[in-house]
N, C-alpha and C positions, 0 to 999 in steps of 0.2 A: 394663767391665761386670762387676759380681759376681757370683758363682756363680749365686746366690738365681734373676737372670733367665733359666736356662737350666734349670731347673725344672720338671717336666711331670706333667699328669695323667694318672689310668690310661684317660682318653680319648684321649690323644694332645695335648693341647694341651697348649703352651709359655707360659711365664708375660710371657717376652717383659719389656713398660714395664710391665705392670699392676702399680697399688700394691696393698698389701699386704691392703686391707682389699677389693678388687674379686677380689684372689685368691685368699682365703680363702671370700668368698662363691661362689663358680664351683665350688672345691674343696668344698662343703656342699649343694650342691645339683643337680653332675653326675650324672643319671641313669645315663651308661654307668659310672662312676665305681662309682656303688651296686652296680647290674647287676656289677660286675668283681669287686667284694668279696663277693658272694653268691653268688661259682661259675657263675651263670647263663650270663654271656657268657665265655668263654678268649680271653684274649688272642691274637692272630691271631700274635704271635713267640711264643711258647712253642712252637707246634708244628711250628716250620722247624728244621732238621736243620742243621749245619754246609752239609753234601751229600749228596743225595739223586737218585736216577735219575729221567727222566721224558722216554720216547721215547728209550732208550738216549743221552741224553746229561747231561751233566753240570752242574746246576744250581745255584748259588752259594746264599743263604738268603737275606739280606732286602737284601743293598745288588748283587745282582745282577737284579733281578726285573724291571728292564729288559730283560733279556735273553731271557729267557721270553717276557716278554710281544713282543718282538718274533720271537720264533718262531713262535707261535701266531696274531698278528696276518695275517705271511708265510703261514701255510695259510689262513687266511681269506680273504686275497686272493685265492689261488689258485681257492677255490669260486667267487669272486663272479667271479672271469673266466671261471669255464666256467660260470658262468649269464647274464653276457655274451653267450657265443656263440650264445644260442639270440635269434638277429634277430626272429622271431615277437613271444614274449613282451615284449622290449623295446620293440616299436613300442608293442602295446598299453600297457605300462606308461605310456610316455609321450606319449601321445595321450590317457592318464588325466591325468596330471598338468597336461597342458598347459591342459584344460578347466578345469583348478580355479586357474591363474594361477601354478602353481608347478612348476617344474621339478629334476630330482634337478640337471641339469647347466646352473644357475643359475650368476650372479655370484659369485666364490670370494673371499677375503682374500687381500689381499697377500701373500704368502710363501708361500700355500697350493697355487699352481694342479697343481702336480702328484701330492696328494691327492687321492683320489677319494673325493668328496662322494656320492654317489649317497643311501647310507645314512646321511646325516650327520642327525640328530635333528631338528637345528632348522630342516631345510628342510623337509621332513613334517609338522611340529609343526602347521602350520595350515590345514593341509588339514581339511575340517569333516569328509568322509564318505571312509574308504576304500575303495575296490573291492577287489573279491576278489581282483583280479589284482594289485593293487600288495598286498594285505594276505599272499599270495604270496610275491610278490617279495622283499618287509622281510624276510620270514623265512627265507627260502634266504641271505638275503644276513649277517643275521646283527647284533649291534651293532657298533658303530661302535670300535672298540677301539684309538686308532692309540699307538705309543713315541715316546720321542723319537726315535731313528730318521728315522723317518717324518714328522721336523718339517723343515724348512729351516733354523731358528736351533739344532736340536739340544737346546731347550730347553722345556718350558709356558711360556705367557704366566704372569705372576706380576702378584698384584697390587700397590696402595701400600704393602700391608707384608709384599712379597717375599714371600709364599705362591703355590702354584701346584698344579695338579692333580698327583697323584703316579700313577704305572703299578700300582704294589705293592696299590691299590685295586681291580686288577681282580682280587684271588685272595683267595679266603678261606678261613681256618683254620676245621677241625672238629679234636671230639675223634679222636686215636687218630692224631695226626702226618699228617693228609690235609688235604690244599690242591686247592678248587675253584676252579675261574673262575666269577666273577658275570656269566655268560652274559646278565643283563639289563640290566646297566652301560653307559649307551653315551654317549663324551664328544662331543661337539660340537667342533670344531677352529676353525669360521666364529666361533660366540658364547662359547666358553672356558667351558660350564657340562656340568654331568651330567645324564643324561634317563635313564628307565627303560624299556628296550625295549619290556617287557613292557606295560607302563602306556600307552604311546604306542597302543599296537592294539587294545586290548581294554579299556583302565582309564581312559582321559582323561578322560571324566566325573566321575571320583571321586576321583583324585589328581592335582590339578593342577600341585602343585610338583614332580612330577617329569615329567609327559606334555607341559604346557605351559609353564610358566615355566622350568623349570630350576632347577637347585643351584650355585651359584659359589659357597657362603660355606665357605671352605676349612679356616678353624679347625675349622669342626664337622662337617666332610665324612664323617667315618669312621661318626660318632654321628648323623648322618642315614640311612648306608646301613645302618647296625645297625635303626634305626628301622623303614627303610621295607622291610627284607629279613622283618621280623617281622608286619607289616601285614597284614590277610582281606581287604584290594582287593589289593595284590599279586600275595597266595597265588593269589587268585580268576581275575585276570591270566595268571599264571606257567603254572596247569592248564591256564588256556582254547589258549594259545599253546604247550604240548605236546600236546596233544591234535589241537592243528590241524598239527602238525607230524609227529607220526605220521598221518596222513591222507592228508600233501599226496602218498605216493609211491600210496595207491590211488585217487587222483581221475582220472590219466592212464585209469586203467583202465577209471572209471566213465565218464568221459568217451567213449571209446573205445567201447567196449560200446553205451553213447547213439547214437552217430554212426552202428555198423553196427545197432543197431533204427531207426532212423530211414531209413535205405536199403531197409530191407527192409519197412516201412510204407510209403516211396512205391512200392515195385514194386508191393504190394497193391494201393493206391490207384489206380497207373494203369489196372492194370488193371480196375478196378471200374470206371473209366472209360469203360473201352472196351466192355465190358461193356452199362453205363446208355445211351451213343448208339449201339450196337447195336441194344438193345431199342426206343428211342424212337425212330428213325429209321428202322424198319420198321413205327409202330404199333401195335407188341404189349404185350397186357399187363405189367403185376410180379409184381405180389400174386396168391398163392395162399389157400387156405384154413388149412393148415398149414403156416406158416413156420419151420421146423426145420430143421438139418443133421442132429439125430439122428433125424429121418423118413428114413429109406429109400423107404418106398412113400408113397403118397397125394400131392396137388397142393401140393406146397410153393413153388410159384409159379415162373414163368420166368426171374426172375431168380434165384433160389438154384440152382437148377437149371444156369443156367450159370456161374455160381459153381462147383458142383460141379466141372462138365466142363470148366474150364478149370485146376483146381488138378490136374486128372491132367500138365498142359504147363506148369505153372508150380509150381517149389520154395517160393517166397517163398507165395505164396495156398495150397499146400498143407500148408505149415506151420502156418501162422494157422487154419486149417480144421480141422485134426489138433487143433490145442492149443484152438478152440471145442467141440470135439467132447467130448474127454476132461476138458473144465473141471466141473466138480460146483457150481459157483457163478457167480453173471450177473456179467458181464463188464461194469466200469465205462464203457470205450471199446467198443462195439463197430461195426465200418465194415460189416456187412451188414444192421444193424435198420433196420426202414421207415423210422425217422426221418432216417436215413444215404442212403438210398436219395431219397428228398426234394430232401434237401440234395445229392446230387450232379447230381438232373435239376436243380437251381436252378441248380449251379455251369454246367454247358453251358450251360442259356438263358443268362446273365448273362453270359459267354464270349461269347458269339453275342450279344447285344442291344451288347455292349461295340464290336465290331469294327465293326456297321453302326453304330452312333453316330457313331464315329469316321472312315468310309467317308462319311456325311454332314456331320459338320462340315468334311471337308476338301472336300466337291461345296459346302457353299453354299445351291445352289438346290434344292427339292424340290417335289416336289406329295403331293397327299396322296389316297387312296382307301380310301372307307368304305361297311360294307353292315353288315347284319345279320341274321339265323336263330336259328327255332328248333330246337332241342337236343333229343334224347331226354328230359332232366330237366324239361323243362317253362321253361327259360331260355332268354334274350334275348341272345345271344350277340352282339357287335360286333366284327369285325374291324377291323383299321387299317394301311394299306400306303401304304409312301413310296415315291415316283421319283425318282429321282436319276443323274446322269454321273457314272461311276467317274473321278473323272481319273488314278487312275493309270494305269488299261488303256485309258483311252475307250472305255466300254462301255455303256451305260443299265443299270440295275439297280431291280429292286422288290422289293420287303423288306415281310415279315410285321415288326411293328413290337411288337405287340402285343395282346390279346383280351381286352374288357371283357363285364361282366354288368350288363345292366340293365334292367328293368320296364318301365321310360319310355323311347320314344325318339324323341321329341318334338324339333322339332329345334335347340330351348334348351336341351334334356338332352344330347343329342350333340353340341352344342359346349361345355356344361360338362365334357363327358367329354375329349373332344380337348383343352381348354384344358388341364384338370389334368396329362394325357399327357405334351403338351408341358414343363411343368414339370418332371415328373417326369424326366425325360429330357434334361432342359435342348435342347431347340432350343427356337431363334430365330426360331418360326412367324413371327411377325408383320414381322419383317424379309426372309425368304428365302421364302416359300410364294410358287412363283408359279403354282398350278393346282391345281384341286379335281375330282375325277372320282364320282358318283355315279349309284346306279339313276332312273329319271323317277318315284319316290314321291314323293308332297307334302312327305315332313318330311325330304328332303333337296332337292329342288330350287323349292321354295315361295318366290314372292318378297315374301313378307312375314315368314313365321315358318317357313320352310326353313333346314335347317343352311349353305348356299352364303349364303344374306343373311346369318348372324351373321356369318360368316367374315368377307364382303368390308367389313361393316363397319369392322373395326378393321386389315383389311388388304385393302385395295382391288385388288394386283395377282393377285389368287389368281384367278383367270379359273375358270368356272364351264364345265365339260364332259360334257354330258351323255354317258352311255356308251354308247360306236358299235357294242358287243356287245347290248348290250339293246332299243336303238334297232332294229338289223336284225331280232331277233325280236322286235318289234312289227310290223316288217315284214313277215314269213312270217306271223305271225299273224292278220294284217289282210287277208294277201291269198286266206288259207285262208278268208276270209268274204268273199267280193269279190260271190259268186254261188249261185245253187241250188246250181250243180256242183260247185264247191269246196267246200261245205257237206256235201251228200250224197258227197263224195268220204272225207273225213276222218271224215265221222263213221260209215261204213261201214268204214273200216279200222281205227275204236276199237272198234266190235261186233265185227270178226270178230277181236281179241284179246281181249276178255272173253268170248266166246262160248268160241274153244277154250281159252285159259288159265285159264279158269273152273272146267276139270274135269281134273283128272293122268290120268283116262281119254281125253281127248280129245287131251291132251299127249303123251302116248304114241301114239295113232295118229297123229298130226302127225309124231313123230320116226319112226314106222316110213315114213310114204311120201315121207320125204324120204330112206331107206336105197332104196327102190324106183328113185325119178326119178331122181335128184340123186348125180353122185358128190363133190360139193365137201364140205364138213366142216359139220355138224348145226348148224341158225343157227334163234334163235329169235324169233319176231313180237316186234317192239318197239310200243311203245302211245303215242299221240297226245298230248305234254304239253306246256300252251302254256308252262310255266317251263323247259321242259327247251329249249337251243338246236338249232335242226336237231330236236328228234326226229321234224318232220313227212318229211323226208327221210328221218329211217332206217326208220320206221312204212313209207312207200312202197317203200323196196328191199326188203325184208324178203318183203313179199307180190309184186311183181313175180318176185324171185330164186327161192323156192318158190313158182311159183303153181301148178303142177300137183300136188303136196303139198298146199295150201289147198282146192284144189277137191274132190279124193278126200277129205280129212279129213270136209270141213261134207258129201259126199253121202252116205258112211260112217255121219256119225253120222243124218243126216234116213232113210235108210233103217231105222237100226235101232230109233235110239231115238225116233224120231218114230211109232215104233205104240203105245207105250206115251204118248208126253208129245207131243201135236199142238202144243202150244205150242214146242216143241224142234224140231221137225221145220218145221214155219211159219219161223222164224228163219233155220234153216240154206237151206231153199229160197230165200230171198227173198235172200238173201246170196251164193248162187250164183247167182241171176238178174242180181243187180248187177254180180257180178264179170265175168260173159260178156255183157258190154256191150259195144258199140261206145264208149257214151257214158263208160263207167268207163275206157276203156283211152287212147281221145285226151286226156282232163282229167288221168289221172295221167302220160302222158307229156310233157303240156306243162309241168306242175311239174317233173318229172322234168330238163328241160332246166333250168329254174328254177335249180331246188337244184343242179344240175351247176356254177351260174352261180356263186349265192351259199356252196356249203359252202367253196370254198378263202378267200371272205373271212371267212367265219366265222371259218376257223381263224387266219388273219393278222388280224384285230382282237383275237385274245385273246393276241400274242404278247408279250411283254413288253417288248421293245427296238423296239415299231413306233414310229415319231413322229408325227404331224400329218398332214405331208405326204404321207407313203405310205400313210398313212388314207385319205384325200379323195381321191388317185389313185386308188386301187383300188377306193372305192366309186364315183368316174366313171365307171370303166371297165365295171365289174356292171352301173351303168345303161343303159350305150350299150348293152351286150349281151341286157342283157334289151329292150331297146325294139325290137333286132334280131331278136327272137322275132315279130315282129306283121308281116316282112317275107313276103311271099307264098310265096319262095323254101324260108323256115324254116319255115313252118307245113306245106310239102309234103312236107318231113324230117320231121316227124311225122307223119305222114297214113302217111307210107314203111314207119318203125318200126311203127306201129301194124297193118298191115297184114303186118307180117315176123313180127308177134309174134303173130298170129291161123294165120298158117298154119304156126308154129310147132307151135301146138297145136290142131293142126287138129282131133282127136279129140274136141272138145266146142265146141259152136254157139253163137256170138254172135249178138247182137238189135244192130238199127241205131239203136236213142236216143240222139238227138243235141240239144243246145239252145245255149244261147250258148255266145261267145268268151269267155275272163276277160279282167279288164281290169286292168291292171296299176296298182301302190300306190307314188308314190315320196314322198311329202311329208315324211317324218320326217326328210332327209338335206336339209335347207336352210342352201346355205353363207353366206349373208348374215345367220343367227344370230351368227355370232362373228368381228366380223371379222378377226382378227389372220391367219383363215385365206389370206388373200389377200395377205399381205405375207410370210407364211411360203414361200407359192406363189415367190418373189423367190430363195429359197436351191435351187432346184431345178437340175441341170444344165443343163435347158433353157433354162431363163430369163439365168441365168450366161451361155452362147452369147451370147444373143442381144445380153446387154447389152455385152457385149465386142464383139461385131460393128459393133451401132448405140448409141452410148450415148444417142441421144434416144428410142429406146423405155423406157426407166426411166422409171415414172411419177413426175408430179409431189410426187403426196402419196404415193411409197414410203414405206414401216415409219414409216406415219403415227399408223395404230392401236396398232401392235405396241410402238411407243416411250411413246407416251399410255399405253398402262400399265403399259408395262415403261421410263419415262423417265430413276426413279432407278440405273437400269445398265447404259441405253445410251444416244448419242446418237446422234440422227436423222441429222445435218447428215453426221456420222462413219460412218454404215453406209453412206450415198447415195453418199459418195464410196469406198471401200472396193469397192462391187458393181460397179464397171465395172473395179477393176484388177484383179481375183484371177482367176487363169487355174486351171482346173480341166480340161484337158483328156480326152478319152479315154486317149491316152497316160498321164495321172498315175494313171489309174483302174486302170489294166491292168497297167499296170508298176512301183506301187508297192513298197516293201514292206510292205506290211500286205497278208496273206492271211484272205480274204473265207472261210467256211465255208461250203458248201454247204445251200441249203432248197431244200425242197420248194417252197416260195410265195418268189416273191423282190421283194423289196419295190421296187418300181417307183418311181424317183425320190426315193428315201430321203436322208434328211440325216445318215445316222448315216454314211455312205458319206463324207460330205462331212466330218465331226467328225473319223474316224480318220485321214484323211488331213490335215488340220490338227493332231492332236493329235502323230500320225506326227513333224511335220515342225518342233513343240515351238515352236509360233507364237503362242501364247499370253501369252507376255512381250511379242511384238512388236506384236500386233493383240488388246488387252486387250478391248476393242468385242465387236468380233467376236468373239470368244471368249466372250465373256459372252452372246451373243448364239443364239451356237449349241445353249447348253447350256440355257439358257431353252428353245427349243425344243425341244429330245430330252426336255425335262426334262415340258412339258405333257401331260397325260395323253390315253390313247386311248379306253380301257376300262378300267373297274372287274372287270376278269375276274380278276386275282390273288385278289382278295379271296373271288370265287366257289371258284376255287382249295382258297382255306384252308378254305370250310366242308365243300369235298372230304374232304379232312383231316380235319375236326371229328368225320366221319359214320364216320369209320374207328377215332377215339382213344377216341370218346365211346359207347361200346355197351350197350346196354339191360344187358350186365355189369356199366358202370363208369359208371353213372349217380352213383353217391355222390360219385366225383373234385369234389374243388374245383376253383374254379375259379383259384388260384395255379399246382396243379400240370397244369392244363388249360393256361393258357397256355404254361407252361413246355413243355410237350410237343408242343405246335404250332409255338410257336418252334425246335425242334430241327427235328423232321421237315421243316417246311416251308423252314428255312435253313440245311439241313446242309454247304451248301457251306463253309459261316461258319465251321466248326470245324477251325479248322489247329493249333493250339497245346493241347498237352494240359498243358502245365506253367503256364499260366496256370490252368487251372481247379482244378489241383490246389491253387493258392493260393489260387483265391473259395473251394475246398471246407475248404480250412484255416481259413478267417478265420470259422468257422462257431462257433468255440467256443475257449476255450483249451488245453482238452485235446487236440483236433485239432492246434492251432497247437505242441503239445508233441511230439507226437507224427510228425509228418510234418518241418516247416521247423525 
């Protein structure tokens, strides 16, 4: 081969085979070529030194630059192993990569596998989006720079015409004898081309030959990287990738800083928590008139207020307090504005609505109880309360559910309301309702257009229950009208509380003659109300307990102010006539034994966890005893009393008016209205006995009715045999372990007695029947009195103050107070209160 073919341009290229006329043309129209004669670009050897220092050692010039280059390669590695070391950062990286189909520690070439690929270009290269944490990574780790060295053949692949990537391309000459590394060079070892670091993270878009496809064409390798080193996407590149580069050591920082405000925002938060179910779970207002922290004096409402007083015991809220105090501008986030304030009584209720939700879908079965009231605001308030078996404790439970407002309630309106409910809430009414408990109003128990007829429509096992609390005060009420005497009895003890409560002059001498007679603690006349339960009971102890106070008050005032007002004085006389009756003191002691009879079921039909059966027991029982009032023996026991209590107060003269017997009211408690109640009577320990003794006392048609509508989740044939083998002794009752808590009223013949010791003994897997069975029944309702309950609540949340409250945050605040047991987890609401905005979600999680 002739000289001629070893011939070179001032680009670098060799003339090699080409004829003369292909090499003259290349030599006419080489750009770098021009550029080299124009001084523009310096030759990259003109400015290498024989020898020159760099890192105190000794550096060859242009046929040693392998050598460099594998020193400098060697420190690089050394970075990318202590960025290695941090396991964190690598997971994520590659749990990034892994999502997008490509991994750094892919498939490697033949000869390569002990290169480390990680940073290798063109395994990145197709990745469409990088993440910050892999965009990171590329750049701690650095380009991809390997020597031959670092080859296995000790050689580049070369191509057809023995060209090959050269090392000496990673250093470039400046004027004034200085040699840089092309810090953005980075070879590919997998596909044999050049990539541009910089371009790969920031520029792909815009330069493709170097971000995406790559450079393998080696003739004009140098006169490309002269090209693309000159390029304003590059440049554009080169800045964005130092810039992020000097950042990456203050992000740790920012980072950091982040994580402890974020710590110190939930301590705020919790506490505001505790705070907001403080206030609401005692019924007390928020809002003030003046809601400031920079008000010292005036009503800045109760919750700021303890706001205040708890950031004197808490550093974190008295920070935040300090730095709203001292701020001169409105704070974009702030956690104490009413509308924060809102948003966290939302986050308990929804805490709470969450946990009975979830208490019910795991019970199944529910009943459901609805009433309604009016409001100070002039609204139509509706309560809505489920029954349900806890199973995880075997407990009965009733649950405020939630409180609707509405005009109409009609009882196609209050099943559109309950229907939506249900929706909203997702239960499964129409599958698992199996009992509906309401007051005896037409538009709930109406069998044409009552809310019990829509129900049973579209879900026929929901067994309709009239409530056995309202039921019995029809009863007192019915029997307070039975006769003259009951008549003139009641309505004499509603005058002599409007008479003396009518005037604070006559209320005061009331309370001075019961300092006189009475040493027991100052008790005030209560007043005759048929909606109130029992009040005719407490209206009669009231005057019985102070009757010598009663009689000195009403002669008190006929002496005084009967000279001036005969009308006043006439009233008072004639009230003391009645009261020093014969006739007034036999009729109120025979009620007196009444109410003696009925106030403990009173208070046992309004218990929450009573069932069916300990219902109908104990109103049996009230029956026989009141019917034992008509025996001659107990009417002499009155006669007794009456006559202890006269010579008690012997000091003032009774008249002997006397007229009829009352006659007793039982008809509102008829058990052949429903009948499942008599197959229920079958789970009783009684009955148990007996059937174990003789199993031919089991009726024929046992849980005949109770299966006809409870068919789809029990069968018949399955409970009849089941009731003669279950042994339920006294022994299992006594010596269990399950410990009974002490009442006052003890539920006679209860099933719940019978539940815990089955749930005890985790039989439910084994006797699915029966167990479905059970809980149907605890599950039926007794009384609607929870729901009276809630408008208890209503009348305390809802104050002629706080008549403007909506009614979102109305419900939201009856839900608390009334289910505060509900609230165990304060880190879940700190989440609902998060999910409230993004800023919150910033700021907190």
């Amino acid at each position: 081969m002739s000289d001629s073919n070893y011939a070179a341009c001032l680009c670098g290229k060799k003339r090699l085979k080409l004829n003369e006329t292909n090499w003259k043309r290349h030599l006419t129209f080489c750009k770098v070529a021009k550029l080299k004669k124009n001084n523009t670009v310096v030759d990259v050897h003109n400015f290498f030194t024989k020898k020159r220092k760099i890192n105190n050692e000794d550096v060859p010039e242009k046929d040693n630059c392998d050598q460099i280059d594998k020193c400098q390669f060697n420190n690089s590695t050394t970075i990318i192993d202590a960025v290695h070391s941090d396991s964190i950062h690598l997971a994520s990286v590659t749990s990034d990569l892994s999502r997008s189909g490509n991994d750094f520690k892919s498939k490697q070439p033949v000869g390569t596998n002990h290169v480390d690929l990680s940073n290798d270009p063109d395994k990145y290269k197709m990745l469409v989006d990088l993440s910050p944490t892999i965009v990171d990574f590329l750049i701690k780790k650095g380009p991809m720079q390997p020597t031959v060295d670092d080859l296995p053949t000790r050689v580049f692949p070369k191509d057809k015409f023995g060209r090959s990537f050269q090392t000496s391309w990673y250093w470039k000459s400046l004027p004034g004898n200085v040699n840089v590394r092309r810090d953005w060079l980075s070879y590919s070892v997998s596909s044999d081309k050049m990539f541009c670091h910089h371009c790969l993270l920031f520029g792909r878009n815009i330069n493709k030959a170097w971000s995406v496809d790559g450079v393998a064409s080696w003739p004009r390798a140098l006169q490309s990287m002269q090209i693309h080193e000159c390029s304003e996407a590059h440049i554009e590149a080169s800045l964005k990738l130092k810039l992020k580069k000097i950042s990456l050591p203050i992000l740790p920082l920012l980072e950091e800083k982040h994580r402890r405000d974020k710590a110190i925002n939930k301590e705020i938060v919790l506490d505001l928590i505790d705070i907001t179910f403080f206030l609401a779970k005692n019924c007390i207002a928020f809002r003030g008139h003046k809601e400031s922290l920079k008000e010292e004096l005036g009503n800045r409402g109760n919750f700021l207020d303890l706001v205040h007083l708890m950031s004197k015991r808490s550093p974190c809220l008295a920070s935040y307090i300090t730095k709203l105090q001292l701020s001169t501008k409105k704070q974009n986030v702030s956690l104490i504005s009413n509308i924060r304030q809102n948003q966290l009584i939302g986050s308990l209720a929804s805490a709470i609505r969450t946990s009975i939700q979830e208490e019910l879908k795991t019970a199944r079965f529910f009943s459901i109880s609805i009433d309604s009231t009016f409001d100070l605001s002039r609204k139509e308030q509706i309560s809505f309360v489920v029954r349900y078996v806890n199973s995880t404790v075997g407990t009965v439970s009733e649950r405020l559910i939630a409180l609707r407002e509405s005009s109409v309630t009609t009882g196609f309106q209050l099943f559109n309301i309950f229907e939506k409910l249900c929706v909203d809430l997702s239960i499964d009414w129409e599958q698992y309702l199996v009992g509906q408990s309401y007051d005896g109003a037409q538009n709930m128990r109406g069998e044409f257009q009552g809310l019990k007829t829509y129900v049973q429509q579209k879900c026929p096992s929901a067994t309709f229950i009239w409530c056995h609390a309202h039921r019995l005060n029809l009863i007192v009420a019915k029997s307070v009208g039975c006769n003259i005497n009951a008549i003139d009895l009641f309505g004499n003890l509603e005058s002599v509380y409007n008479f003396i409560c009518g005037s604070k002059k006559r209320v005061a001498i009331y309370e001075t003659k019961q300092d006189c007679y009475c040493s027991k603690r100052t008790r005030r006349l209560k007043r005759v109300a048929t909606t109130r339960w029992m009040s005719h009971g407490y209206a009669l102890d009231s005057i019985l307990e102070t009757f010598e106070a009663v009689i000195e008050t009403l002669d008190d005032v006929r002496n005084n102010e009967g000279c001036n007002d005969q009308s006043t004085g006439h009233i008072a006389g004639c009230l003391i006539e009645y009261l020093l009756s014969r006739r007034f003191l036999l009729i109120a002691f025979c009620f007196k034994y009444i109410f003696e009879i009925l106030g403990p079921v009173n208070i046992l039909l309004q218990s929450k966890d009573l069932d069916l059966l300990s219902a109908m027991n104990s109103i049996h029982n009230a029956q026989l005893d009141i019917q034992n009032l008509r025996d001659g023996n107990i009417f002499n026991k009155i006669l007794i009393d009456v006559n202890n209590f006269i010579n008690k107060f012997s000091q003032f003269e009774f008249s002997d008016k006397l007229n009829q017997r009352i006659r007793p009211f039982d008809e509102y408690f008829d058990n052949s209205s429903i009948g499942i109640y008599k197959d229920l009577s079958l789970f009783s320990k009684k009955r148990l006995d007996e059937v174990k003794k003789n199993p031919a006392s089991l009726p024929k048609d046992a849980f005949s009715m109770f299966c006809k509508v409870y068919g789809k989740y029990v069968d018949q044939d399955y409970l009849i045999e089941k009731e003669g083998e279950e042994e339920f002794s006294s022994e299992s009752e006594s010596d269990n372990e399950i410990e009974m808590e002490p009442r006052k009223v003890i539920n006679v013949g209860s099933m719940k007695a019978l539940y815990q010791i089955f749930h005890a003994g985790n039989l439910g897997s084994v006797f699915p029947t029966l167990n479905n069975a059970l809980q149907i029944a605890l599950t039926l309702p007794v009384s609607s009195a929870s729901t009276e309950r809630a408008f208890s609540k209503l009348k305390i949340i809802k104050t002629r103050l706080r008549t403007t409250m909506n009614n979102t945050r109305l419900e939201d605040l009856m839900l608390i107070t009334c289910e505060q047991d509900m609230y165990k987890n304060s880190n879940k609401v700190l989440e609902i209160f998060a999910s409230n905005s993004t800023e919150l979600c910033k700021m907190i999680i």
